[in-house]
C-alpha positions as CSV (number, residue, x, y, z in Angstrom):
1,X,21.3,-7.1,-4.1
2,X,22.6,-10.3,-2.6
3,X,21.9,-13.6,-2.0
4,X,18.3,-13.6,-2.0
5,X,17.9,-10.0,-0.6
6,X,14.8,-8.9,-3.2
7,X,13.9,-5.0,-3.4
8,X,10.6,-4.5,-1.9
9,X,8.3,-4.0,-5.3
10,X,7.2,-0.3,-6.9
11,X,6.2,1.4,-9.4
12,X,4.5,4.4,-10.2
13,X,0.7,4.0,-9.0
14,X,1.4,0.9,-6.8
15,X,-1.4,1.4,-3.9
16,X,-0.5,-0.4,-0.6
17,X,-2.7,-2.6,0.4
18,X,-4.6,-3.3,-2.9
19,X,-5.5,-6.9,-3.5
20,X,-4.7,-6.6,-7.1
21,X,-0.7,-4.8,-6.6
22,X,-0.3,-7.1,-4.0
23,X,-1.0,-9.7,-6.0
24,X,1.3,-8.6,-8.4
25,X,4.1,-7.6,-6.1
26,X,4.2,-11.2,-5.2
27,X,3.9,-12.0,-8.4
28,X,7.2,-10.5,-9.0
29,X,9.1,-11.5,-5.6
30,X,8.1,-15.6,-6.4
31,X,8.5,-16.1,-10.1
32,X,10.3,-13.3,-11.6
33,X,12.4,-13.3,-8.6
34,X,15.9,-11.8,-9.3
35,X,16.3,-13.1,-13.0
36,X,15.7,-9.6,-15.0
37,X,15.7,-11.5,-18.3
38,X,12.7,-13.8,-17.5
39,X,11.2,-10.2,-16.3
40,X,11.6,-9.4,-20.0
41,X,10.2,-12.7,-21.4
42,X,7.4,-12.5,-19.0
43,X,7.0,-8.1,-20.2
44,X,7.2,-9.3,-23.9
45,X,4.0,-11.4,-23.7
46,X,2.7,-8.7,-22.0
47,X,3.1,-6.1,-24.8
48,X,2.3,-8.3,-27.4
49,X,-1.4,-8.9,-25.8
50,X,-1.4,-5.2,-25.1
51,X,-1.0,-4.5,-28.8
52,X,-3.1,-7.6,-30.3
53,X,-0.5,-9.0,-31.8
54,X,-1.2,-11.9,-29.5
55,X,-4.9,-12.4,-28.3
56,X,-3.7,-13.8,-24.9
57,X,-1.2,-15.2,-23.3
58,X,-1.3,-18.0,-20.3
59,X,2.3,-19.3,-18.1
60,X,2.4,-21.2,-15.3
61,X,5.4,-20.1,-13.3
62,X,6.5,-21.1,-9.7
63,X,3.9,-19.6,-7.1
64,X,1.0,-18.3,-9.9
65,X,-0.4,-18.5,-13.0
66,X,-0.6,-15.6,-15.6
67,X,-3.1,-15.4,-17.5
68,X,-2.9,-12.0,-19.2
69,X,-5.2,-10.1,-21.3
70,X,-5.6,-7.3,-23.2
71,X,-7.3,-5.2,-20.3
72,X,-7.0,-7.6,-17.2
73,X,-5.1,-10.2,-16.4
74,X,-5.6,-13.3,-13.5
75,X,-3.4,-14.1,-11.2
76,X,-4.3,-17.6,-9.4
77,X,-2.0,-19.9,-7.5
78,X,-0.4,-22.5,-9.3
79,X,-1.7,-25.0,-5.8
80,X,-5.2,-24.9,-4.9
81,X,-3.7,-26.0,-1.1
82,X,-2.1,-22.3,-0.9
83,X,-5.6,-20.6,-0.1
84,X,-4.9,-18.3,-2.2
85,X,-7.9,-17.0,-4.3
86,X,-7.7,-15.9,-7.9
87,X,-7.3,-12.2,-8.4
88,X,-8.0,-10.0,-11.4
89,X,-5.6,-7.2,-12.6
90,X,-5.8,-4.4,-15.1
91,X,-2.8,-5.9,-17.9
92,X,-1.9,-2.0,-17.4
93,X,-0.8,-2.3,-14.0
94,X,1.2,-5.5,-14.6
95,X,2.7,-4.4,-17.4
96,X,4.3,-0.8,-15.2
97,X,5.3,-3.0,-12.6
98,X,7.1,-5.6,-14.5
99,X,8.9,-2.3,-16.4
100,X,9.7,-1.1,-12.7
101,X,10.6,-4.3,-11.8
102,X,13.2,-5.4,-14.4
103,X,14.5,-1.6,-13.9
104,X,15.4,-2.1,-9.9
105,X,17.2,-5.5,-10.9
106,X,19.4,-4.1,-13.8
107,X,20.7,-1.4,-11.6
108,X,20.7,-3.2,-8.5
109,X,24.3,-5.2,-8.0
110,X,24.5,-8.5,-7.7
Protein backbone atom coordinates (compact mmCIF):
# COMPACT_ATOMS: atom_id res chain seq x y z
CA UNK A 1 0.00 0.00 0.00
CA UNK A 2 1.03 3.45 -0.99
CA UNK A 3 0.26 6.80 -0.77
CA UNK A 4 -3.20 6.73 -0.13
CA UNK A 5 -3.92 3.48 -2.16
CA UNK A 6 -6.48 1.70 0.62
CA UNK A 7 -7.46 -2.18 0.17
CA UNK A 8 -10.98 -2.43 -0.87
CA UNK A 9 -12.59 -3.69 2.73
CA UNK A 10 -13.39 -7.65 3.64
CA UNK A 11 -14.00 -9.87 5.84
CA UNK A 12 -15.52 -13.05 6.25
CA UNK A 13 -19.45 -12.47 5.90
CA UNK A 14 -19.17 -9.03 4.32
CA UNK A 15 -22.44 -8.93 1.93
CA UNK A 16 -22.14 -6.42 -0.98
CA UNK A 17 -24.49 -4.12 -1.12
CA UNK A 18 -25.70 -4.28 2.57
CA UNK A 19 -26.46 -0.90 4.02
CA UNK A 20 -25.02 -1.94 7.27
CA UNK A 21 -21.22 -3.46 5.70
CA UNK A 22 -21.27 -0.65 3.71
CA UNK A 23 -21.54 1.51 6.26
CA UNK A 24 -18.88 -0.08 7.89
CA UNK A 25 -16.56 -0.48 5.02
CA UNK A 26 -16.54 3.28 4.90
CA UNK A 27 -16.33 3.32 8.19
CA UNK A 28 -12.94 1.87 7.86
CA UNK A 29 -11.65 3.60 4.55
CA UNK A 30 -12.51 7.43 6.34
CA UNK A 31 -11.46 7.05 9.94
CA UNK A 32 -9.45 4.07 10.40
CA UNK A 33 -7.84 4.80 7.18
CA UNK A 34 -4.28 3.32 6.87
CA UNK A 35 -3.21 3.77 10.69
CA UNK A 36 -3.50 -0.06 11.94
CA UNK A 37 -2.89 1.07 15.48
CA UNK A 38 -6.01 3.34 15.81
CA UNK A 39 -7.72 0.07 14.08
CA UNK A 40 -6.63 -1.53 17.39
CA UNK A 41 -7.80 1.35 19.78
CA UNK A 42 -10.99 1.62 17.88
CA UNK A 43 -11.13 -2.91 18.13
CA UNK A 44 -10.26 -2.61 21.92
CA UNK A 45 -13.51 -0.58 22.74
CA UNK A 46 -15.03 -2.82 20.73
CA UNK A 47 -14.18 -5.95 22.80
CA UNK A 48 -14.55 -4.39 25.92
CA UNK A 49 -18.41 -3.59 25.21
CA UNK A 50 -18.57 -7.09 23.68
CA UNK A 51 -17.52 -8.52 27.02
CA UNK A 52 -19.29 -5.95 29.51
CA UNK A 53 -16.42 -4.74 30.76
CA UNK A 54 -17.56 -1.45 29.42
CA UNK A 55 -21.39 -0.81 29.01
CA UNK A 56 -20.79 1.33 25.82
CA UNK A 57 -18.64 3.10 24.09
CA UNK A 58 -19.17 6.42 21.88
CA UNK A 59 -16.05 8.28 19.44
CA UNK A 60 -16.40 10.81 17.14
CA UNK A 61 -13.84 10.27 14.41
CA UNK A 62 -13.41 11.99 10.98
CA UNK A 63 -16.48 10.98 8.66
CA UNK A 64 -18.80 9.09 11.51
CA UNK A 65 -19.64 8.57 14.82
CA UNK A 66 -19.42 5.19 16.73
CA UNK A 67 -21.47 4.52 18.91
CA UNK A 68 -21.04 0.77 19.78
CA UNK A 69 -22.99 -1.58 21.85
CA UNK A 70 -23.08 -4.71 23.05
CA UNK A 71 -25.27 -6.17 20.16
CA UNK A 72 -25.42 -3.24 17.66
CA UNK A 73 -23.70 -0.42 17.08
CA UNK A 74 -24.68 3.18 15.04
CA UNK A 75 -22.99 4.54 12.62
CA UNK A 76 -24.10 8.37 11.89
CA UNK A 77 -22.21 11.03 10.10
CA UNK A 78 -20.26 13.23 12.14
CA UNK A 79 -22.18 16.44 9.52
CA UNK A 80 -25.75 16.41 9.31
CA UNK A 81 -24.97 18.29 5.63
CA UNK A 82 -23.39 14.81 4.33
CA UNK A 83 -27.06 13.24 3.84
CA UNK A 84 -26.04 10.52 5.16
CA UNK A 85 -28.58 8.75 7.51
CA UNK A 86 -27.75 6.94 10.66
CA UNK A 87 -27.25 3.18 10.27
CA UNK A 88 -27.44 0.36 12.81
CA UNK A 89 -24.96 -2.50 12.85
CA UNK A 90 -24.74 -5.85 14.68
CA UNK A 91 -21.20 -4.88 17.13
CA UNK A 92 -20.47 -8.60 15.72
CA UNK A 93 -19.97 -7.48 12.27
CA UNK A 94 -17.95 -4.46 13.21
CA UNK A 95 -15.93 -6.10 15.41
CA UNK A 96 -14.83 -9.05 12.21
CA UNK A 97 -14.29 -6.29 10.04
CA UNK A 98 -12.16 -4.16 12.12
CA UNK A 99 -10.06 -7.75 12.93
CA UNK A 100 -9.87 -8.07 8.93
CA UNK A 101 -9.13 -4.74 8.60
CA UNK A 102 -6.11 -4.15 10.92
CA UNK A 103 -4.97 -7.68 9.41
CA UNK A 104 -4.81 -6.37 5.49
CA UNK A 105 -2.86 -3.22 6.90
CA UNK A 106 -0.15 -5.13 8.89
CA UNK A 107 0.66 -7.23 5.97
CA UNK A 108 0.18 -4.82 3.43
CA UNK A 109 3.62 -2.63 2.79
CA UNK A 110 3.80 0.63 3.13
Amino acid sequence: MTGHNLPAPDWPGKVAGEVGHDRIAACLVMDIQCAAHWGVEVLSHVDHVRQGVEASWEMAMNAYILKVGPETSDILPVYDESGESPVTVRTADLEVALRAWISRLSESPD
